[in-house]
VMD Tcl script that draws the C-alpha trace (Angstrom):
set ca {
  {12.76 4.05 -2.88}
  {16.44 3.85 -4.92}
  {17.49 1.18 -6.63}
  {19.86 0.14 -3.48}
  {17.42 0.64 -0.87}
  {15.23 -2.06 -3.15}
  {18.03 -4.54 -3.27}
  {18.65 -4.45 0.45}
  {14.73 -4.67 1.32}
  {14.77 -8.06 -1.89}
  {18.43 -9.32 0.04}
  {16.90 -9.68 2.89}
  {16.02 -13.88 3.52}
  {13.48 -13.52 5.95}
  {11.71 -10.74 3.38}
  {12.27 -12.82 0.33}
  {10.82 -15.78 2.06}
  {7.92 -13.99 3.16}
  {7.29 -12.90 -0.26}
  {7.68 -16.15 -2.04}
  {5.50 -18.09 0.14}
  {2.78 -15.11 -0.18}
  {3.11 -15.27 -4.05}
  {2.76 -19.04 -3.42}
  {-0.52 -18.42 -1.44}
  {-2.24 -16.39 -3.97}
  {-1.43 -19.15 -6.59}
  {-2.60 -21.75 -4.41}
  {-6.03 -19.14 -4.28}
  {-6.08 -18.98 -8.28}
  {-6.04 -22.63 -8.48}
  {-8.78 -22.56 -6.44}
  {-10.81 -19.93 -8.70}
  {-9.55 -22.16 -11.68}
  {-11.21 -25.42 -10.35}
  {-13.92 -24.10 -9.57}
  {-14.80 -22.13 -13.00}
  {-13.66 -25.41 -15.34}
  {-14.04 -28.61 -13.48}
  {-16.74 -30.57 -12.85}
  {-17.04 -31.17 -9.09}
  {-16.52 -34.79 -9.77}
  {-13.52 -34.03 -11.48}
  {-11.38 -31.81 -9.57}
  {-8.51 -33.95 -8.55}
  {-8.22 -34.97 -12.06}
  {-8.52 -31.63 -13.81}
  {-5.85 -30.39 -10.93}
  {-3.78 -33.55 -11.31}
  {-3.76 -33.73 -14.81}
  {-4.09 -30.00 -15.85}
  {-3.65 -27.14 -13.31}
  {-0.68 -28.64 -11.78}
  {1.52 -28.76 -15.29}
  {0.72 -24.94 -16.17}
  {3.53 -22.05 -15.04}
  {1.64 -19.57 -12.62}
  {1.76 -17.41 -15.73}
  {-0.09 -19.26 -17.96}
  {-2.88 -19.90 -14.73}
  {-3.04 -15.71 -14.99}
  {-3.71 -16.03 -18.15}
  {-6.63 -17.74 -18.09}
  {-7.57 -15.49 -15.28}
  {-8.24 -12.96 -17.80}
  {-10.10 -15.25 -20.24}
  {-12.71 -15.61 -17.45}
  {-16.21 -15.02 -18.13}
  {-17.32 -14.44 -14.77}
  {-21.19 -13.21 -14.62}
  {-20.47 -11.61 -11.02}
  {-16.88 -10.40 -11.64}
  {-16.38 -7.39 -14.57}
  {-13.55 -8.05 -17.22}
  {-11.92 -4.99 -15.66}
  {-11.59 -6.32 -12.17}
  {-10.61 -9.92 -13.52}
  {-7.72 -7.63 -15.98}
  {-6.70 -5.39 -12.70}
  {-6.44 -8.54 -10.48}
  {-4.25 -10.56 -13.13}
  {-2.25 -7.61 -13.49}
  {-1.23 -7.14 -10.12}
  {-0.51 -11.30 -9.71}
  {2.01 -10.64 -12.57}
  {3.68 -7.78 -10.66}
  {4.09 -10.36 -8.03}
  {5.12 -13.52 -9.85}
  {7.85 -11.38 -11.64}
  {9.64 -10.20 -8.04}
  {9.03 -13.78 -7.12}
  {10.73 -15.50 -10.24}
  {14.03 -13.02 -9.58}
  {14.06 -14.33 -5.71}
  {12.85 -17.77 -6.26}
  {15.63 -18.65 -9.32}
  {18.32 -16.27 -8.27}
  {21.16 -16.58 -5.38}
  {22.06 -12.96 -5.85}
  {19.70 -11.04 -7.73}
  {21.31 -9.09 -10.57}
  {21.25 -5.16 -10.46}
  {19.83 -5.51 -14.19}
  {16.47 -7.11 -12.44}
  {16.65 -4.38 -9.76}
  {17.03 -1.59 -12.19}
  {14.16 -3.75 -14.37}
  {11.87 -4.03 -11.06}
  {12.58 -0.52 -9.57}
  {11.63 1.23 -13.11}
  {8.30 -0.21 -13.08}
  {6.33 2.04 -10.65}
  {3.66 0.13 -9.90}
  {6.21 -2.44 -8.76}
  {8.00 0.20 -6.90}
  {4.77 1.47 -4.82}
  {3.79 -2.16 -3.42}
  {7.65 -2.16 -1.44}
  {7.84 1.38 -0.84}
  {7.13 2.01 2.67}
  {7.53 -1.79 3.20}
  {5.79 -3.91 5.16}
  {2.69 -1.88 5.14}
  {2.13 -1.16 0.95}
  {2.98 -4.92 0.64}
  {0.47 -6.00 3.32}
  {-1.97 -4.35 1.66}
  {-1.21 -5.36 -1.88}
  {-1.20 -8.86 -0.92}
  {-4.80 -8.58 1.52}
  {-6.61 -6.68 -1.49}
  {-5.33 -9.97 -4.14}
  {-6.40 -12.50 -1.47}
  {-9.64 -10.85 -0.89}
  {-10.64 -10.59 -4.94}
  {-9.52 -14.43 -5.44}
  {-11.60 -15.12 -2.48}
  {-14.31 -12.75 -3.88}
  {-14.20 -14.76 -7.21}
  {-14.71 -18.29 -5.51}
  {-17.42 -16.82 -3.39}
  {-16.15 -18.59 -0.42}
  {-15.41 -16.41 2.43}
  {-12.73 -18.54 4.71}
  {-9.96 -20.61 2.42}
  {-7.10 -21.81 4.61}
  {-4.16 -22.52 3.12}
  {-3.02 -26.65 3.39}
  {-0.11 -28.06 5.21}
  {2.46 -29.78 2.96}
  {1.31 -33.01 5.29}
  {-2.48 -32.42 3.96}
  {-1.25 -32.46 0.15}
  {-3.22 -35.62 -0.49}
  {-6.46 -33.88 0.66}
  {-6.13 -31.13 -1.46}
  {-9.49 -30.56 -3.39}
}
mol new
graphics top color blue
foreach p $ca { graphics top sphere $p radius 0.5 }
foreach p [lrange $ca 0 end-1] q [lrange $ca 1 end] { graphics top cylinder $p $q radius 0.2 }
display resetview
């Protein structure tokens, strides 16, 4: 995929959207792993409130990595946080940009990795974003987490 090819697929709204609210998803799953691994069950809505919801989705991958999981090997936890950062840096260019810059396309399009999840577009992506969802799920050990409707907000965990 050029450099053009990747601007049309990342100037397209219905494709951005799509994206953004999938990167949105998987942060709304790594809360989820993030609750669960430092709060208290008593004290979820208070560690989310008062914690979880102030931190950038970068700083949330962060601690990703810092994990000590007994079921989950620092290598998976690393790979996993690696590809969320793939995603949460095409999302920051479409999320804070009217027009994304050819700098950030040339910046986006050199990283390969980056490349290879839109190449061949929807089908890479679809799988990029099933294989995350299923390793945040896989770290919660629940099997079904739906996503909440922004009028269920107040019955968030």
């Amino acid at each position: 995929m050029d450099k053009i090819e990747f601007k049309t697929l990342l100037s397209d709204d219905k494709k951005a959207i799509r994206i953004i609210r999938d990167v949105a998803y998987l942060e709304w799953l790594l809360d989820i792993v993030l609750l669960g691994y430092f709060s208290n069950p008593s004290k979820i809505n208070e560690f989310r409130e008062l914690f979880l919801s102030r931190l950038f989705f970068s700083k949330k991958i962060d601690f990703l990595k810092k994990l000590n999981n007994e079921r989950t090997t620092q290598k998976k936890l690393n790979s996993v946080a690696d590809q969320l950062n793939k995603f949460r840096k095409v999302r920051n260019i479409l999320a804070h940009n009217r027009i994304i810059r050819d700098k950030d396309i040339i910046n986006l399009n050199n990283n390969n990795e980056i490349r290879k999840i839109f190449e061949n577009y929807p089908t890479n992506y679809n799988n990029a974003i099933k294989e995350l969802e299923k390793s945040l799920k896989g770290f919660t050990h629940i099997k079904t987490i739906k996503p909440f409707k922004l009028d269920d907000l107040s019955n968030v965990i």
